[in-house]
Residue, then its C-alpha position, 0 to 999 in steps of 0.5 A: x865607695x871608694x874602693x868600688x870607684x877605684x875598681x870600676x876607674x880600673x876597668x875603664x883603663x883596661x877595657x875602655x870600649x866597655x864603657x858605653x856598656x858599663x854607663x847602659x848596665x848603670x842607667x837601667x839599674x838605676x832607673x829599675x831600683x828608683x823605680x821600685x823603690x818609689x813604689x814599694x814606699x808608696x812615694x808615687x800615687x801613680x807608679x806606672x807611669x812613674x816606672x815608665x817614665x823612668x825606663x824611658x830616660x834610661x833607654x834613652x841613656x843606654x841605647x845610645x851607649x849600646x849603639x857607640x859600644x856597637x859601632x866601636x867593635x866594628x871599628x876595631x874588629x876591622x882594624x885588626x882584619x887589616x893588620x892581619x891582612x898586612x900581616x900575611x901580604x906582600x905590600x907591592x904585590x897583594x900576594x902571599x908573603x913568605x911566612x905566610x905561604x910557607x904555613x899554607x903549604x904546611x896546612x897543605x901537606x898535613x892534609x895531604x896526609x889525610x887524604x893521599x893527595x900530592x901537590x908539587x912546589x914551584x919556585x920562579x925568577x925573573x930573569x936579569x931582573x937587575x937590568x930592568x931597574x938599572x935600565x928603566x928604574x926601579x918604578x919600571x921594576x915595582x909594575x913588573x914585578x905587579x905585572x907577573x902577579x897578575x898574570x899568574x894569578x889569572x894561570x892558577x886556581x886560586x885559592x885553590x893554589x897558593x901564590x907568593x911573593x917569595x924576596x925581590x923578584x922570586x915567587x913561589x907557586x904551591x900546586x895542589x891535587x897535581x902530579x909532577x908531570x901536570x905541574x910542569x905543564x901547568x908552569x910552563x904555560x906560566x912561563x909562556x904567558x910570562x914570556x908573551x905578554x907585553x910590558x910597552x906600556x911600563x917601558x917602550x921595548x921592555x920585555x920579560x922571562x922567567x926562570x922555573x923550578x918545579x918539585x913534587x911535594x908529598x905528605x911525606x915531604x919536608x917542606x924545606x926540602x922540598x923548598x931547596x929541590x925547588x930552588x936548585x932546578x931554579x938554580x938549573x933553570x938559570x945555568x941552561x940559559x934562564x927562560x925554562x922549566x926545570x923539573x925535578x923529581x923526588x931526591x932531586x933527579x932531573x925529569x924534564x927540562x922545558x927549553x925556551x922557543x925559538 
């Protein structure tokens, strides 16, 4: 007896939310064997009535265990889905976090491997951002940076494409089922919509571009080269003025360069 205590005190310890099952499991058992047990001896005159007396305190037991058990795995099952969330999520922004967009585009390239499909890859930078935190302070440049989330998650197909905060004020942008020449147009209109949009209500006077470099990304890509075609169009984006699209081809060759409008 006391070796089976000590077994079930150990469950307990280890698996606390199956209590309420282990008490439902003991009350039904107990109630079906006192219940039988009276009427195999003949204890009762009335044995019907007794078994179902008993199986109704014993459902009045379990059920109501059953039911904590219940609600108790949904707490907990929805407490690991916002863990996870959190896991995944930039907390400013609501956007992918890196590892989680670099898994993403992971997934991607192994199933452009099935499918024949390209997708490009497209890194973004705010540009001078530093002066819009020295100059309006750095709650002016956490709404930018919300700012720009929203407006290019509105530009592109989510989840369709993928969308992620990549450090500071760079993102990443993975376009999938595009060629190089759609994905640059489709980034330049990002860059349009970055640049026309007003930003008064974060700051009187406050106005803001950015800078794009845009790469093709195939089954056969690797994705951290991909990534680093990426940031050196990025890189070019910024040395010719910032405000631009960038777009490279395969190995790095320059395939078009989208200056800012007058």
């Amino acid at each position: 007896m006391r070796r089976l205590a000590s077994l079930l005190s150990d469950f307990v310890q280890r698996k606390p939310t199956r209590l309420p099952i282990l008490v439902s499991g003991t009350a039904i058992t107990l109630a079906t064997v006192s219940a039988s047990v009276t009427v195999a001896l003949g204890l009762n005159h009335n044995g019907a009535l007794f078994i179902a007396t008993v199986i109704f305190i014993s459902c009045a037991i379990a059920i109501p265990a059953g039911l904590v058990h219940y609600l108790r795995e949904i707490e907990i099952a929805a407490h690991q889905e916002k863990l996870q969330a959190l896991a995944a999520t930039d907390a400013l922004t609501g956007l992918m976090n890196r590892r989680t967009f670099e898994r993403v585009a992971e997934k991607e390239r192994i199933r452009m491997g099935r499918t024949g499909d390209a997708a490009a890859l497209v890194l973004f930078d705010l540009d001078r951002f530093k002066s819009i935190n020295d100059n309006y302070g750095h709650a002016a440049g956490d709404e930018v940076l919300k700012t720009v989330s929203r407006l290019a998650s509105n530009v592109l197909r989510l989840p369709v494409d993928a969308l992620a905060r990549w450090g500071g004020e760079e993102f990443a942008i993975l376009l999938t089922g595009v060629n190089l020449d759609q994905a640059c147009k489709v980034t330049e209109r990002l860059r349009t919509v970055i640049e026309e949009a007003s930003f008064k209500t974060i700051a009187p006077g406050l106005s803001v571009s950015a800078s794009f470099g845009v790469t093709s990304f195939t089954a056969s890509s690797s994705l951290h080269s991909a990534l680093s075609e990426a940031d050196h169009a990025l890189y070019d984006a910024k040395r010719h003025g910032r405000n631009r699209t960038v777009c490279t081809g395969a190995g790095g060759r320059k395939v078009i360069a989208l200056a800012r409008r007058v």
